[in-house]
N, C-alpha and C positions, 0 to 999 in steps of 0.2 A: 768387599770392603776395601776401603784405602786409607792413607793414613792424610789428610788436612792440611798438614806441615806442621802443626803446632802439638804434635803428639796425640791429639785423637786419633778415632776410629770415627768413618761413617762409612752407611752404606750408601750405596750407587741408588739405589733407590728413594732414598726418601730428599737427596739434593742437598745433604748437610744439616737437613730441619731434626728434626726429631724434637724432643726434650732435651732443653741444655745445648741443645748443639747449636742457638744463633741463629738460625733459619727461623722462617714464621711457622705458628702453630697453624692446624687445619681448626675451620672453626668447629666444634661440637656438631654432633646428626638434628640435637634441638630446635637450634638457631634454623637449619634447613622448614623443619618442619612450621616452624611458627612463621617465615617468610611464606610460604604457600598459602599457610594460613589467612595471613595478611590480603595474599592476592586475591583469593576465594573470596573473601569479604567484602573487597573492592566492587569484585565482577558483581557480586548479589547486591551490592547498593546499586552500580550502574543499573544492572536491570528493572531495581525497580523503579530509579527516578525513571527510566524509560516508562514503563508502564504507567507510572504516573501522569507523565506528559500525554503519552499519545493513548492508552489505555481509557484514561478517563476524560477523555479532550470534551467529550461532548458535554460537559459541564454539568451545571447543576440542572437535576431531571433525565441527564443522559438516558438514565437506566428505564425512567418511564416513558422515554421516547422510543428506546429501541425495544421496548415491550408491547407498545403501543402498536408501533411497524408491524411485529411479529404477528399481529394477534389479525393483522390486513387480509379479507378474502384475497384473493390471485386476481389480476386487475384483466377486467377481459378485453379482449383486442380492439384498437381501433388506431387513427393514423391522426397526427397531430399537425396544427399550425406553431410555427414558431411562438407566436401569443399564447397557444395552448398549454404548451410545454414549458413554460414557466413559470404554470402555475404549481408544477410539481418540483417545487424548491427547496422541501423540508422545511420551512418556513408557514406558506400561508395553508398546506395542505404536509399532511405527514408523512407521506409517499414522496419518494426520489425517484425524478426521472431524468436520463441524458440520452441525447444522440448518438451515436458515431455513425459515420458515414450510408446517412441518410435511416438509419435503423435507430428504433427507441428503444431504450436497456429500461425494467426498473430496476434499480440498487438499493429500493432500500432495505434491503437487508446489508448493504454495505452503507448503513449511513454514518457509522462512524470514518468511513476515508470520503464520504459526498454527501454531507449533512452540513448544517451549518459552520459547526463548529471545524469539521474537518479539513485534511490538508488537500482534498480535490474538491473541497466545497464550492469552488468556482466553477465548477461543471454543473451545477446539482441547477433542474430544467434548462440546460442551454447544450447544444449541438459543440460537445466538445472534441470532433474531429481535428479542427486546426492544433491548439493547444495541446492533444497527444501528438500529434503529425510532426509537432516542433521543440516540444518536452517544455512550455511555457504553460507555465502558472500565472500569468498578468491576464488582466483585461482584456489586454495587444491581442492576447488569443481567440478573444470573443467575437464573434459577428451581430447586431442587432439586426440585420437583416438574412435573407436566404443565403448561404455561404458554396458555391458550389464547387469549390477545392481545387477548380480548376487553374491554379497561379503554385501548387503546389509543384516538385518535382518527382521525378520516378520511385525513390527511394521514400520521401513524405508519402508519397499515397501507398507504398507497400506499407508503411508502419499504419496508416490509418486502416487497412486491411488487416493485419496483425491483431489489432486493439479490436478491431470488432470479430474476430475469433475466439477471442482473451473473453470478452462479454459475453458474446453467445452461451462459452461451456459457463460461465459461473452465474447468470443474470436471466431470468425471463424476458426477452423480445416480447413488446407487446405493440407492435406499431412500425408505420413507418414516418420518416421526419416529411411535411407536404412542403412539395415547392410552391412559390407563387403561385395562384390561380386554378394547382391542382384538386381536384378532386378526391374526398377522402374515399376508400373503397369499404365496401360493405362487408362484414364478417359475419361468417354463419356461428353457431355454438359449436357445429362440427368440427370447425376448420380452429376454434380455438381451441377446442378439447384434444385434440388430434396432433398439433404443435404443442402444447403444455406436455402432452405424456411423452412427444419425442424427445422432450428436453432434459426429460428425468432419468 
């Protein structure tokens, strides 16, 4: 303890506060508790306008569109023209189909991020190699013709290689994207029985 100058006493401890002693009071353990309160509250609206946003993006029908999807036999193999593949736009057909370099994913079991509504909905039937390659969301990403990545650099074509390892584990492969003039290749039932099981 010491003495103030002015004839009290405080301790070394409390900095002259206490009661009565002119220093600030500490607030109540309450006030603590009802501020965390507050913050919890915060973070459980934040989350939900999230899920709002992006959860129910696929608008009105979402839910009988992604039931719709669900309820799809497994699409069996074959090898697409650029025209071919977009007819799988979520749109004119209820199956999602995309590229990446040179291979077809179907998603639609991701059609809420490659459905119409969604935020890769730009990709949903079109060869979205470039536009991961370059993390663009514009049109700018889009090719209307055969796109053969060759204007890419080292580093763009390892990320295009990336993204279609990323598809492979989550996506059925059902095809490959045909260049001009190619010829689509013939698939047995074997050969697609045989890849569907190795993917599971």
């Amino acid at each position: 303890m010491a003495d103030d100058g002015d004839g009290r006493l405080r301790t070394e401890g409390n900095g002259g506060g206490g009661r009565g002693g002119g220093g600030a009071e500490e607030p109540p353990v309450g006030g603590g508790m009802l501020l965390i309160a507050g913050l919890l509250a915060l973070g459980l609206l934040a989350a939900y306008r999230l899920y709002l946003r992006w959860g129910t993006r696929s608008g009105p029908g979402g839910a009988a569109r992604q039931s719709q999807a669900a309820a799809l036999p497994r699409m069996k193999r074959r090898d697409f023209s650029l025209e071919q593949l977009r007819e799988f736009d979520g749109t004119r057909n209820p199956r999602i189909l995309l590229a990446v370099n040179g291979k077809v994913f179907d998603v639609t079991k991701g059609s809420k991020f490659y459905g119409p509504e969604g935020p890769y909905g730009i990709f949903a039937g079109r060869d979205a190699s470039r536009g991961l390659a370059t993390f663009c969301l514009d049109k700018d990403a889009l090719r209307d013709e055969y796109d053969d990545l060759s204007d890419l650099n080292a580093v763009q074509m390892e990320s295009v290689r990336e993204w279609e390892m990323q598809f492979k584990e989550k996506y059925d492969y059902v095809g490959r994207l045909l260049k001009p003039g190619e010829e689509p290749s013939e698939y047995t039932d074997e050969e697609d029985t045989k890849d569907h099981t190795k993917q599971e």
